[in-house]
C-alpha positions, 0 to 999 in steps of 0.5 A: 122823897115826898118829905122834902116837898113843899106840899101846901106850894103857896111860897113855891117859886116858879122852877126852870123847866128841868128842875119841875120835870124832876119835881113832878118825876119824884111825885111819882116815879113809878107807873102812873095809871095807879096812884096806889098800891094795892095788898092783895088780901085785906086785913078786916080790921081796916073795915071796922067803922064808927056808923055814927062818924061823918064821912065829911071828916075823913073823905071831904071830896067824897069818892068817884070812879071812872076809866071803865074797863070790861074787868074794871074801874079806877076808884077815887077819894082824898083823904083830908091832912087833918086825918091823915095818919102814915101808919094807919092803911085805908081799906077799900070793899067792892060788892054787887049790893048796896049793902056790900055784903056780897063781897068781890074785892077788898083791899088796904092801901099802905104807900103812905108817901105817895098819898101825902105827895099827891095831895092826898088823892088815891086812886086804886085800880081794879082792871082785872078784877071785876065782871064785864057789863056789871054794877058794883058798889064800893066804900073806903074805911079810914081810922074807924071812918067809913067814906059815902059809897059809890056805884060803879059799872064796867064796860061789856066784854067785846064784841057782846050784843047791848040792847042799849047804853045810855050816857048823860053829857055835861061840860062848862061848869063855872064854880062861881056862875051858879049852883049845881042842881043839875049834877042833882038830877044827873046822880038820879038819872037812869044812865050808864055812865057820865061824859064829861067833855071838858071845862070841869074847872075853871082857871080863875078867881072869882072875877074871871069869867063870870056872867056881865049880868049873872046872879050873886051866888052866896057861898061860891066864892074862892081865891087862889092860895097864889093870891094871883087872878089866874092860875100860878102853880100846881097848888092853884090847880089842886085848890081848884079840884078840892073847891068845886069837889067839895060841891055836895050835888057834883058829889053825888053824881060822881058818887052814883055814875062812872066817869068817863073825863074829856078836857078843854081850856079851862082845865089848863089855861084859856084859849090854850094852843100850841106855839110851833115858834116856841115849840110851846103852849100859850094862851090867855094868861098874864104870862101867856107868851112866857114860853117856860112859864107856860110850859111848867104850868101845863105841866102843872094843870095836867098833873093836877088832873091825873090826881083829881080825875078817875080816868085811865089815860097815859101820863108819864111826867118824865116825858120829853116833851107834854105832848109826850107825857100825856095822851087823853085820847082814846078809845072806849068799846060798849060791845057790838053797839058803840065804839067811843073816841075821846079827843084832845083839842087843846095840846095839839091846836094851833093858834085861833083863827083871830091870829092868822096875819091876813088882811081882814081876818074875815073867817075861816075862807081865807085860813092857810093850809097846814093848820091843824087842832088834832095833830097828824097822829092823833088825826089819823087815829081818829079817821082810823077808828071812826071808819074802821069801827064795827060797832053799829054807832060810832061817836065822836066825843069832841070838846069843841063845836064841830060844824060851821056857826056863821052869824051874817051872810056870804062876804059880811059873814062872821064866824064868832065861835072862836075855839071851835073848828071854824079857824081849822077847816081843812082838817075838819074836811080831812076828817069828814070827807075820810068818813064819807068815802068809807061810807060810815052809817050811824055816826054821832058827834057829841061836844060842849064848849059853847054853852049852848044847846045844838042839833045838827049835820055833820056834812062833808062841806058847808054852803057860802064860804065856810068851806073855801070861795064862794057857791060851794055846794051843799055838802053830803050828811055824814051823821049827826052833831048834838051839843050839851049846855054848859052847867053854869058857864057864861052863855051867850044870853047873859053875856047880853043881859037876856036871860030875864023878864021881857027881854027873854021872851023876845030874845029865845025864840028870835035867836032860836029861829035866826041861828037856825036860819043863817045855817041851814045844817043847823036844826036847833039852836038854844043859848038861854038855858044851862043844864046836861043831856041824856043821849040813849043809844040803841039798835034802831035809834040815837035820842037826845035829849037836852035838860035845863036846870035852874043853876040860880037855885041851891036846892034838889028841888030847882026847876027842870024841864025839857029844852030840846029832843030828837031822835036819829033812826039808825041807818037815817041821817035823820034828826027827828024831833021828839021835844014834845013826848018828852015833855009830856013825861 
């Protein structure tokens, strides 16, 4: 089966839609929320180890894990082609200390097919293994071998009383538009688990989507195996995953925290939406209207994501349709204390705003009815699970910007965040107008996207026309929406060349002040500065906390600081701003 693949694909042809359902079938035929099989029982040989070898050898990417479950995980690592043997087993050890000397699991991973036709990923589930609300450590062995070990937590048992769970936010990290420190600061953090919201990779070469005036960034170089600009076949995709994998900083965050993994575009394509002409995808690609090309390429992105990311989603590539092969939307339960859901705004979406035929394509008051990001079924599943929670915090982890972001005022308004909610604002009403009749306390919305930092309100409709004609009332506060910085990504600072010198100095607190300004639901506002956040959660509060990381340092000494925090009392639609004890840390 996986022999007669071309697994480099750097020569592949484009196939026709049936033809690449049946290639990504014979991948994997059997059930994909595991990539490998596991024996039950291990035979020790396979953890005898060289402690002088380099893991870097054998395990290039390191090893993640992620899709917590109360009685598991999903472990991952990639073994490298040049060390790879068929008849030689990988061996894997969990156990409660560092050390892994107090065993809980081994086991030998043997399908050695299935890990050559998945570009040598593996992934190995341990649900129904592990204790609820625990750490666990765990190391892979491979021909004398031992990989770096890793740290993973499970979820509390349901319905059990938490004191706290804290999460470190992070989305946008252009591989090319600086370095990774902040991944640095984010393995050392004392967090429970990692969310990442998307935008992990980015779809190009080096000369896509780079800062107009960003640094040069020795070393961050790459060119697709397609030799083409963008993004061509599955191979691209895998190239990319190894690429920003290889990152020693990213390495060690995945290796420390368990990861619980969004998508936006640029995993897929930019400015990805569903066609309902074509009954297709499209977006920004050089074949972006080519309705079969851009259906074999999605295919080909999401299947590249299941291999690379430990995240515990449904995924059957033998699926009539893509929406029917893959639902990243979820649901997550940390105890009595939070109920997390996780959305897909990228397969269900229709066309930005900027396409609607309208007469001036002012903004979102003239958007017709019908449109929708999330889908019917997914949107009421998202009305259900947020109203029907029974967690004291419920949060929205949404890849986009939720609340209204207007530049101007009344007629002259602009609204300039195109992959945000502002082109679909009747079914953000839907969403938000349910949540307020079911009189849901402690509600939280964290996103990235935009590159920027964001406290907000989340209210039940917007002053001015953001919400359909003119003198809306100021809406109701519903809850709270907090945006974490990109990592490296274009912000909207140097796009204008205004992250140096003088120009800086002006130009942060102006647009800190007029963003704020021109909407009032808006508490903060940064765009000068890259980074991640921390958001803690406890009985009595929600805090947010926004870091800024220098991303133009290679180094686990750049600079960091404190760029925004507030704390929301439960029960209180409340952002109260704690930035300065903070920063006095």
């Amino acid at each position: 089966m996986a022999d007669d693949i071309d697994l480099d694909g750097r020569d592949e042809p484009r196939r026709g839609a049936d033809d690449h359902a049946e290639l990504l079938s014979e991948l994997d035929s059997h059930d994909l929320s595991v990539a490998t099989d596991l024996d039950a029982e291990a035979d020790a040989g396979g953890f005898e180890h060289d402690l002088d070898a380099d893991p870097d050898d054998v395990f290039p990417q390191s090893v993640a894990s992620g899709g917590p479950t109360a009685t598991g995980v999903i472990l991952w690592t990639r073994l490298a082609p040049a060390a790879f043997d068929a008849d030689e087993p990988l061996a894997v050890r969990v156990a409660h200390d560092p050390d892994l000397d107090d065993v809980v699991y081994e086991g030998l991973v043997t399908d050695a097919e299935r890990i050559r036709a998945h570009d040598y990923t593996v992934k190995v589930d341990l649900d129904g293994h592990l204790e609820p609300d625990c750490e666990y450590h765990y190391r892979f062995y491979y021909r004398g071998t031992a990989s770096r070990s890793g740290r993973c937590r499970t979820l509390p048992a349901p319905g059990a009383s938490l004191e706290s769970v804290r999460f470190a936010v992070l989305a946008c990290q252009n591989y090319c538009n600086g370095y990774y420190p902040a991944f640095h600061y984010v393995a050392d953090e004392d967090i429970d688990f990692m969310i990442h919201v998307g935008d992990f990779i980015y779809e190009s070469d080096d000369g896509e989507f780079k800062g107009f005036g960003s640094y040069d960034y020795p070393g961050r170089e790459k060119e697709l195996p397609s030799g083409n600009g963008r993004v061509w076949n599955l191979e691209d995709y895998r190239y990319l995953y190894r690429t920003y994998r290889s990152d020693r900083f990213l390495q060690e965050a995945l290796e420390a925290h368990t990861l619980i993994a969004g998508w936006d575009d640029h995993e897929i394509v930019n400015d990805l939406y569903w066609d309902k002409r074509t009954d297709a995808p499209a977006g920004d690609h050089p074949r972006g209207n080519d309705s079969t090309f851009m259906t074999d390429l999605v295919a080909d992105a999401m299947h590249a994501w299941w291999e690379y990311m430990p995240a515990r989603v449904h995924y059957d590539p033998s699926g009539e349709t893509l929406q029917d092969r893959f639902q990243l939307w979820r649901e997550l339960e940390f105890g009595d204390l939070v109920t997390l859901a996780m959305t897909d705004e990228r397969l269900f979406r229709d066309p930005p705003r900027e396409a609607i035929p309208t007469p001036d394509n002012v903004g979102p008051h003239r958007e017709p009815p019908g449109r929708t990001m999330l889908g019917e079924e997914q949107r009421e599943w998202l009305v259900d699970t947020i109203t029907g929670s029974d967690a004291t915090w419920t949060v929205w982890a949404d890849e986009v910007l939720t609340v209204p972001l207007r530049v101007g005022s009344g007629p002259l308004s602009l609204y300039p965040v195109q992959g945000g909610w502002d082109g679909y604002t009747r079914e953000r009403m839907r969403i938000t107008e349910a949540i307020a009749a079911a009189d849901v306390e402690n509600f939280v919305t964290l996103t990235g996207d935009m590159h920027c930092y964001v406290a907000a309100y989340s209210q039940t409709s917007y002053p001015g026309r953001v919400t359909g004609g003119e003198g809306v009332a100021q809406g109701d506060r519903i809850g709270v929406e907090f945006m974490t910085p990109a990592v490296t990504s274009l912000n909207v600072a140097e796009a204008l060349h205004l992250t140096r010198g003088r120009r800086r100095r002006l130009t942060e607190p102006l647009l800190s002040w007029l963003v704020p300004a021109m909407n009032p639901h808006i508490e903060f506002f940064d765009s000068h500065h890259w980074g991640y956040s921390v958001v803690e959660i406890t009985a009595e509060a929600c805090t947010y906390v926004g870091y800024a990381v220098d991303k133009t340092t290679n180094s686990p000494d750049a600079d960091r600081g404190v760029v925004a925090a507030y704390r929301v009392p439960e029960g209180e639609v409340e952002l109260e701003d704690v930035t300065e004890c903070y920063r006095s840390q």
